[in-house]
C-alpha positions in Angstrom: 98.9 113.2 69.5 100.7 112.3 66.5 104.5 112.7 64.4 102.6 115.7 63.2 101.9 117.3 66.3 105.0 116.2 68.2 108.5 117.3 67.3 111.4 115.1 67.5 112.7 116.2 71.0 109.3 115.9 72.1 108.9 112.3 71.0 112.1 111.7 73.0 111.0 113.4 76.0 108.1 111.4 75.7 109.9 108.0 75.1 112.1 108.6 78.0 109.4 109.7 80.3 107.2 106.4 79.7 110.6 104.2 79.6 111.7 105.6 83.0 107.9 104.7 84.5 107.8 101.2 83.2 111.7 100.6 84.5 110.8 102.3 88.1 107.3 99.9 88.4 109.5 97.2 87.3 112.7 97.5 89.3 110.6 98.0 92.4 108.7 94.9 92.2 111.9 92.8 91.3 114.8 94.5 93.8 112.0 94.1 96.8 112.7 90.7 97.5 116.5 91.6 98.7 115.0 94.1 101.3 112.5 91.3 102.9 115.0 89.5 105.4 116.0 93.6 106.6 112.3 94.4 106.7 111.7 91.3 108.7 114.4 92.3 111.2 113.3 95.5 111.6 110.0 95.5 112.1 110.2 91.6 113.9 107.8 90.0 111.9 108.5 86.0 110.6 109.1 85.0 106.9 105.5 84.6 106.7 104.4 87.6 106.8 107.2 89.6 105.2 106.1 87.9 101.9 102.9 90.6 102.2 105.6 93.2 101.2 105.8 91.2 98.0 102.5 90.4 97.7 100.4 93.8 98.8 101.5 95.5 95.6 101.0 92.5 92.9 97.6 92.3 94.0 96.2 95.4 93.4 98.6 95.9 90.7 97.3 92.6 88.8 93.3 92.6 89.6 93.5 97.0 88.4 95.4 97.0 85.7 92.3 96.6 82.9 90.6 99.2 85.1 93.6 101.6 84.8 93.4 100.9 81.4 89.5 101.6 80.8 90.0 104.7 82.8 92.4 106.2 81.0 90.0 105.7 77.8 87.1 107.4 79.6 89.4 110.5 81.7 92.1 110.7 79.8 95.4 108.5 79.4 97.8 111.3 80.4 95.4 112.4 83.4 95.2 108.9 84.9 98.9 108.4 84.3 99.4 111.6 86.1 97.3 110.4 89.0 98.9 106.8 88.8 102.4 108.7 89.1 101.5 110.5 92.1 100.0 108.0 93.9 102.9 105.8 93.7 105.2 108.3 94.6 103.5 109.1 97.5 103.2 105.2 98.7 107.0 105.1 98.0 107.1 108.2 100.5 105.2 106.7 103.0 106.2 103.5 102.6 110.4 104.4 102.7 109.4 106.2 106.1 106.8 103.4 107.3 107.3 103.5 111.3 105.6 99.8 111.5 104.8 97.2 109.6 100.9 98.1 109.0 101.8 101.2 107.2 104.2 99.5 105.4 102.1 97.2 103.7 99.0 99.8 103.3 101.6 102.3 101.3 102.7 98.8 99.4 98.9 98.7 98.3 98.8 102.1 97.4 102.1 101.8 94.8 100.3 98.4 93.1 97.5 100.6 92.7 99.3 103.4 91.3 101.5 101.2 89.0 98.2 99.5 87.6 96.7 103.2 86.9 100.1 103.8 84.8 101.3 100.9 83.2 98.8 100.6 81.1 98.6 104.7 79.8 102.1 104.2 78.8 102.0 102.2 76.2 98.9 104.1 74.7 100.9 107.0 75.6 103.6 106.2 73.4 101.9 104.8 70.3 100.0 108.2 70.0 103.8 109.9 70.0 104.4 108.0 66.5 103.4 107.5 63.5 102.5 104.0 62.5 106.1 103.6 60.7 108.4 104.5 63.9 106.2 102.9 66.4 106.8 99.4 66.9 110.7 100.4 67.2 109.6 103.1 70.0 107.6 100.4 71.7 110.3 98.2 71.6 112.8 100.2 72.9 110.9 101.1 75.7 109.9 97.7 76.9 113.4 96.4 75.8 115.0 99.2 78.3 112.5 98.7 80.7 112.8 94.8 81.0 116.7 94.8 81.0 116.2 97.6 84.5 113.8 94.8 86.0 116.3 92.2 85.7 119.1 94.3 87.1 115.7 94.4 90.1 117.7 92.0 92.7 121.5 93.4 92.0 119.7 97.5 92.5 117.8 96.2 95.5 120.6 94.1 97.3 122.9 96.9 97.1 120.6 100.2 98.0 120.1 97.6 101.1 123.2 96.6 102.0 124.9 100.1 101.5 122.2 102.5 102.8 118.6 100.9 104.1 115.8 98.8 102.6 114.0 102.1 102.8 116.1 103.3 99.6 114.6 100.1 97.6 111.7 102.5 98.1 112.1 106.1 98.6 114.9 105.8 95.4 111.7 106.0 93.2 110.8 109.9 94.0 113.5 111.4 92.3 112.8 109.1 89.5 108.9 110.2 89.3 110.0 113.6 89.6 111.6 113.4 86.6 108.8 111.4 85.2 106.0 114.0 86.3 108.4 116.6 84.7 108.6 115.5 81.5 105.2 114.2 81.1 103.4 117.6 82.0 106.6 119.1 79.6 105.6 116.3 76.3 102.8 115.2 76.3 99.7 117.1 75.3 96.7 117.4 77.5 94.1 115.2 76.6 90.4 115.7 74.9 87.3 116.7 76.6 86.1 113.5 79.1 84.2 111.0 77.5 80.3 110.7 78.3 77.8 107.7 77.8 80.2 104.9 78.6 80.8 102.9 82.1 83.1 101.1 84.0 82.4 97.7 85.1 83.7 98.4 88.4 81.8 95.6 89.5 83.5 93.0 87.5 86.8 94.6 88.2 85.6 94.1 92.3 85.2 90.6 91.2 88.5 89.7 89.8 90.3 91.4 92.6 88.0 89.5 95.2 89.4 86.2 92.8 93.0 87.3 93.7 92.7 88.2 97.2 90.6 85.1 98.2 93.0 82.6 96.6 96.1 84.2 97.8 94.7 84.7 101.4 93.3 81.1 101.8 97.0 80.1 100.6 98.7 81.9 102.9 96.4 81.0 105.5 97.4 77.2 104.4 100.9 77.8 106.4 99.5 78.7 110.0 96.3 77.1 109.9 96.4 74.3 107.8 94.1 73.1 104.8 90.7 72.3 106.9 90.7 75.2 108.8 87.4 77.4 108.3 89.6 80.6 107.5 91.3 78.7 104.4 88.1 76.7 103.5 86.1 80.2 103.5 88.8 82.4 101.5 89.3 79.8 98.7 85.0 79.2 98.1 85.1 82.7 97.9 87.3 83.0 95.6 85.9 79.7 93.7 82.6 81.6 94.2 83.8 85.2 92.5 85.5 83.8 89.9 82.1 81.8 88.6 79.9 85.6 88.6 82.8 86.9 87.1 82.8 84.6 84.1 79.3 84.8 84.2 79.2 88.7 84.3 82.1 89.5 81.7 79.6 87.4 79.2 76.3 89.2 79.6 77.5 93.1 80.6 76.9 94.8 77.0 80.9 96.6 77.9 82.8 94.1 79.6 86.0 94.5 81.4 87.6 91.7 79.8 86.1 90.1 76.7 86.6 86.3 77.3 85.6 85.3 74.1 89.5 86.3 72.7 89.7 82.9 74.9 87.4 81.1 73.2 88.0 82.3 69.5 92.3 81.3 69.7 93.5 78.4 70.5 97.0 79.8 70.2 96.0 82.6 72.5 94.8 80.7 74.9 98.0 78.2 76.0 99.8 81.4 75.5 97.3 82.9 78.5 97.9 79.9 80.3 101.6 79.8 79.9 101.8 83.6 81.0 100.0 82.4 84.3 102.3 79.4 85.0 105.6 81.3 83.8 104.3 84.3 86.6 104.1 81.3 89.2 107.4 80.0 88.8 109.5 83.6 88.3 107.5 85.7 91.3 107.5 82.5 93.4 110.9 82.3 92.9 111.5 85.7 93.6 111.0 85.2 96.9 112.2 82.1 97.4 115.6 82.0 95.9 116.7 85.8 98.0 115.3 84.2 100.9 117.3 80.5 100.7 120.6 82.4 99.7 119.9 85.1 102.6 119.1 83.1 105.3 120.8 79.5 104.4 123.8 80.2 102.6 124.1 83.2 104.9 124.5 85.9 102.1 125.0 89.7 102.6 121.6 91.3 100.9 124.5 93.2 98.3 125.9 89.3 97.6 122.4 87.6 97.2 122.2 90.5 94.5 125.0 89.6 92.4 124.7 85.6 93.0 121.3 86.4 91.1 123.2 87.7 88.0 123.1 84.4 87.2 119.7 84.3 86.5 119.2 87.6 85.0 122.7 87.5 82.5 120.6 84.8 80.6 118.0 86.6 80.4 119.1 89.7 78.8 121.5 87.4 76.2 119.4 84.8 75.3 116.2 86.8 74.2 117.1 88.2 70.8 117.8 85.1 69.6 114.3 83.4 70.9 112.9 85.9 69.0 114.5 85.0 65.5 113.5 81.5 66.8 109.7 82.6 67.1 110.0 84.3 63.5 111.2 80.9 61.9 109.1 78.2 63.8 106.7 79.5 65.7 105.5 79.9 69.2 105.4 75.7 69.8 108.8 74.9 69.8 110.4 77.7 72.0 107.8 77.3 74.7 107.7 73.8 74.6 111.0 73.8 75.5 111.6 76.9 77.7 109.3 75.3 79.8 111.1 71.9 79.9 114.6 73.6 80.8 112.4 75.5 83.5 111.3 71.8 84.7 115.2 70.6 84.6 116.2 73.8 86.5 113.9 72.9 89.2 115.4 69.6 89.4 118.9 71.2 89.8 117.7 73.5 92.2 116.3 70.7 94.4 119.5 68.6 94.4 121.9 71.5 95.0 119.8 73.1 98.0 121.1 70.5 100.7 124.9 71.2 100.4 123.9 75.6 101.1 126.7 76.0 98.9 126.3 79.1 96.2 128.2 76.3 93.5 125.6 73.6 94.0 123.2 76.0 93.0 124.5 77.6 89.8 123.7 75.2 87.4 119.9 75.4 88.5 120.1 79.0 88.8 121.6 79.7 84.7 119.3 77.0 83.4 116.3 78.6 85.1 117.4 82.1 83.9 117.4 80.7 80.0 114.5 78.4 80.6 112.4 81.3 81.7 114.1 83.9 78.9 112.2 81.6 76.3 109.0 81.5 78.0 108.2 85.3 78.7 110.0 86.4 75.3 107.5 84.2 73.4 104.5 84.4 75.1 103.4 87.8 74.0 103.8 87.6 70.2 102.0 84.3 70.9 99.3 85.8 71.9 99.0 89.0 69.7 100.1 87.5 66.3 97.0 85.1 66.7 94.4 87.7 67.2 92.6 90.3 65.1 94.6 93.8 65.7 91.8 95.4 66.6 91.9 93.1 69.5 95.5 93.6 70.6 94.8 96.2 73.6 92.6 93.3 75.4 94.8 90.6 74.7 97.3 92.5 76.2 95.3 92.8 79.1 94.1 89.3 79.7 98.2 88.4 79.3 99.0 90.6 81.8 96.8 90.1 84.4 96.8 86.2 83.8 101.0 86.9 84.4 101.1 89.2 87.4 97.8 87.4 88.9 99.9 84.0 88.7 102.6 86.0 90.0 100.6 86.5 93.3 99.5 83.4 93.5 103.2 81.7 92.9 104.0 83.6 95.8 101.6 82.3 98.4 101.6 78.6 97.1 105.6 78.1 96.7 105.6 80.0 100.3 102.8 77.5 101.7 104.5 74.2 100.1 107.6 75.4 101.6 105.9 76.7 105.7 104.3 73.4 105.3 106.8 70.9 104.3 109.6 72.4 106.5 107.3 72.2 109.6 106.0 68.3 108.6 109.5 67.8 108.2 111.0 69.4 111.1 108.5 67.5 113.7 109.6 63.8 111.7 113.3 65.1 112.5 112.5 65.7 116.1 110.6 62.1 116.6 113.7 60.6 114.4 116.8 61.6 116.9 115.1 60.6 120.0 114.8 64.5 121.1 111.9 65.7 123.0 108.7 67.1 121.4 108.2 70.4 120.4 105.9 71.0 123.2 104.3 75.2 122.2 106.4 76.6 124.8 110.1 75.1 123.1 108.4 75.9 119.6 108.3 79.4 119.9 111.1 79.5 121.9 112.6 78.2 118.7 110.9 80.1 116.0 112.0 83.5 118.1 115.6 82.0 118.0 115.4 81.5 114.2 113.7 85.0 113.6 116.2 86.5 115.9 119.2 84.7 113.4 117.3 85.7 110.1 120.1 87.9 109.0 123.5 85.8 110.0 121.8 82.4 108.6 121.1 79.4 110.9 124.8 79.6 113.3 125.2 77.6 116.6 126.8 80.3 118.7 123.8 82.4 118.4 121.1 80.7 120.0 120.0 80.1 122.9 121.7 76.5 124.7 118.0 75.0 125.6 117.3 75.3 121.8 120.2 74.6 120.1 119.9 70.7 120.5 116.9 71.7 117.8 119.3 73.4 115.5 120.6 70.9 113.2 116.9 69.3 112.7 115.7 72.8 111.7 118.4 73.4 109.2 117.8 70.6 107.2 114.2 70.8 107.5 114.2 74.7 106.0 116.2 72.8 103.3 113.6 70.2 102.6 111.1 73.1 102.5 113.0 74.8 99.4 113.5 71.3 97.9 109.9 71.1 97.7 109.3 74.8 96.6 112.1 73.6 93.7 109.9 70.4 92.7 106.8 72.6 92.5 108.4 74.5 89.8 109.5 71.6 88.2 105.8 70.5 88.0 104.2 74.0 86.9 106.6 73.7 84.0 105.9 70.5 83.3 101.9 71.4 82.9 103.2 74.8 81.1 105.2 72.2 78.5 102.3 69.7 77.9 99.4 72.7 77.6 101.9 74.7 75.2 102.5 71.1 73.1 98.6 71.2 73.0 97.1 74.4 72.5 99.9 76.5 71.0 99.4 74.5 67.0 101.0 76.5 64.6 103.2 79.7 63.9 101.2 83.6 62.3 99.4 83.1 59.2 101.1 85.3 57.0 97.9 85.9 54.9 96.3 87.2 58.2 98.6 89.7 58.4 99.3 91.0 55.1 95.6 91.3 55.4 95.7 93.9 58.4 98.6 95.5 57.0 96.6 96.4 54.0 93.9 98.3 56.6 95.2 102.6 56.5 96.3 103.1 60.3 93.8 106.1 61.0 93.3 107.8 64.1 90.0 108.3 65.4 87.9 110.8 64.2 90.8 111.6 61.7 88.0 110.8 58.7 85.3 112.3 60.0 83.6 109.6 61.9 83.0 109.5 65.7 85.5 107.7 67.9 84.2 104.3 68.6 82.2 104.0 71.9 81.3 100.5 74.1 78.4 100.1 72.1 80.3 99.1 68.9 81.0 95.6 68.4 84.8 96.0 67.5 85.3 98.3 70.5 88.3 97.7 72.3 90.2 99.9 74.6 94.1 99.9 74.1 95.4 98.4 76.8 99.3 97.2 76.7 100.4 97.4 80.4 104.2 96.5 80.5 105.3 93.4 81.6 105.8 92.9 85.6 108.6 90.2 85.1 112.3 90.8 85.2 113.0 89.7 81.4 113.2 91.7 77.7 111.3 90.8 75.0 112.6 90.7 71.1 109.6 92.6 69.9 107.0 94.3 70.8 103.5 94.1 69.2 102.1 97.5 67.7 98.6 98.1 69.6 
């Protein structure tokens, strides 16, 4: 499908179809975390496990997305975006209407899973639409549009919550994929016969989600079990052990599922891999830390914690156009060197403002993150992409994302886990410090059902129970000292994220490299007569682009 065969109105059917699916997968992963302290309270389950909300969809959603995108090579892009789109709507459906928490988190698995199956046919979707003139500027307008809907995610999400139900965070997405469905089946062309002869290393792709899962469950295991117990120990070998085969696998298997030696061959690419990881750490992690501390501390209304979180997100959207112009003149070092040091000062500021639970002390921390992390994300694609072959761009684009949204899930359960741990370490030295008696099990859940109990009305007196509120004051500080540690985490991630960039990330595009590509005619397979290339060719690769996950625009967007 090409400018030939698709008229004007049908290239913006087309472009607003694919826009609207990338801003719905976006908006639902970042407007989430303002429905976790309602979810909590309704269904009566702790902090702890509310994060699973969060985390059921990245997973699937970061360890599937290469598969969505090798499937919609071998059935068809518009046929697995299809069957991507009604999968998530129907997890929306379920999960809007989940009567327990189970369900919940099963239908939560079901939209990452859907989202990875159509994130990535989008993209190839849309470059098919145009020509190879108009396509960078129709690729950049979606993922522009689609960017600045994720970082409206918290204000959407607080709001739908506050005025209606958390269940409208979800169920809000099947008008939205009705439209989608519509003008997808209305636009786009079917696609060519299936395929035959090729494979899907379905194997490999059980490996890397069995990488994901084992880290992020031996984490989270980390807060109710601690670091020795044979649960944790077990979950993170397993993971150790999956990630070795799948290294080992992804070399030898003749059609890998993600060619690792794009890792080896650039340098550049590489700190830009690594600095998608450690930039999906701190903005994920923080996405469910920072609605949780100004919910549940600062004793927010879910609508409130929304718009306190414009702070983060107003950045954002300004600040990216002109990173970009700063990437064109310098290069990918500079910007990332030091969007990853203002993300290290933001922590800082974060960390001293938390004790006074004042919105004020915060702001500062908050802006600075919002700009540190603007620079980061905007410059890590074009990174990556302007420092590998084009014919190489749809795997690139793969590896980034998953290394992103995988870190992402991972953020999650460690910033969670630093902050379980230190708030409980700190909460028993509290106790022992003013004399009081010890937490015998009995008074400790006594006092964790109070606190669950006063999860939407913050930590206030008059609502507990008298035999626990001698405990009160002790736990309030020590949940702060547990977000001053999750703060200092970040502060180190961007620290390594700073000295890795300064290291691996050497020099800006090689202009010869390029003029070099642009001199290659942008044919379509099978357009002069030769067969489309198959996984037996060496410069195979199958285009895969899957939208960003994070809540922040990008200047440009690399052809694929």
């Amino acid at each position: 499908m090409t400018t030939s065969a698709t008229s004007r109105a049908g290239q913006r059917m087309v472009l607003a179809a694919m826009t609207l699916a990338n801003a719905m997968i976006l908006v639902d992963q970042t407007a989430v975390p303002l429905a976790l302290p309602d979810i909590a309270q309704d269904f009566r389950v702790s902090s702890l496990l509310v994060q699973w909300v969060l985390t059921a969809s990245l997973l699937p959603l970061a360890g599937l997305l290469v598969l969505g995108g090798r499937l919609g090579d071998l059935l068809g892009r518009r046929r697995v975006f299809l069957l991507g789109s009604v999968v998530f709507a129907g997890a929306s459906a379920v999960g809007g209407v989940a009567p327990d928490f189970t369900v919940l988190i099963v239908a939560r698995v079901l939209q990452g899973s859907g989202g990875a199956l159509m994130l990535p046919a989008t993209v190839a979707i849309l470059s098919s639409a145009f020509d190879a003139k108009e396509r960078g500027r129709a690729l950049g307008a979606m993922g522009g549009i689609a960017a600045t809907a994720g970082a409206l995610g918290p204000t959407i999400g607080g709001l739908l919550t506050s005025a209606i139900s958390w269940r409208a965070v979800l169920l809000v997405n099947l008008p939205l994929l009705a439209v989608t469905l519509w003008a997808t089946l209305r636009a786009v062309p079917p696609d060519p016969p299936r395929r035959r002869g090729v494979h899907v290393d379905l194997p490999g792709a059980a490996l890397l989600g069995l990488v994901l899962v084992g880290l992020v469950f031996g984490l989270a295991q980390t807060t109710t079990e601690g670091w020795t117990a044979p649960d944790v120990l077990v979950s993170l070998a397993v993971a150790v052990l999956a990630a070795v085969l799948f290294v080992v696998r992804e070399r030898r298997v003749a059609d890998p599922l993600l060619d690792l030696g794009l890792l080896a061959r650039s340098r550049d690419y590489r700190g830009a891999t690594i600095s998608q990881a450690l930039a999906g750490m701190a903005e994920m992690g923080l996405g469910l830390i920072l609605p949780l501390a100004l919910v549940l501390n600062l004793e927010m209304d879910p609508a409130l914690a929304g718009l306190a979180l414009l702070a983060t997100t107003v950045p954002m959207v300004a600040i990216a156009p002109l990173v970009g112009r700063w990437y064109d003149k310098a290069g990918g070092r500079p910007p990332l060197v030091v969007g990853f040091a203002l993300l290290a000062v933001s922590g800082v500021l974060l960390a001293l403002g938390m004790p006074a639970n004042d919105f004020w002390a915060l702001l500062p921390g908050l802006v600075v993150y919002g700009v540190g992390l603007a620079v980061v994300l905007t410059v890590n694609d074009p990174v990556g992409l302007d420092t590998v072959p084009e014919r190489d761009h749809g795997q690139a684009s793969g590896v980034s994302a998953t290394a992103e949204q995988g870190g992402g899930a991972v953020g999650i359960a460690l910033l969670y886990a630093l902050l379980h741990l230190t708030y409980i370490q700190s909460l028993v030295d509290g106790v022992a410090e003013r004399g009081l008696p010890p937490l015998t099990p009995e008074r400790g859940i006594e006092l964790r059902d109070a606190l669950a109990d006063a999860q939407q009305t913050g930590l206030v007196p008059r609502t507990f129970d008298p035999q626990v509120v001698e405990y009160l004051d002790v736990a309030e500080r020590a949940s702060d000292h547990g977000y001053v540690a999750a703060f200092l985490a970040v502060t180190v991630l961007a620290v390594i994220g700073a000295v890795t960039s300064a290291w691996l990330v050497r020099r800006p595009p090689d202009p010869a490299t390029v003029e070099a590509e642009a001199e290659v005619p942008d044919t379509e397979w099978g357009a002069d007569g030769t067969p489309e290339p198959g996984p037996g060719d060496r410069d195979y690769r199958h285009p895969v682009r899957p939208a960003r996950l994070p809540s922040t625009p990008r200047s440009r967007s690399a052809p694929d």
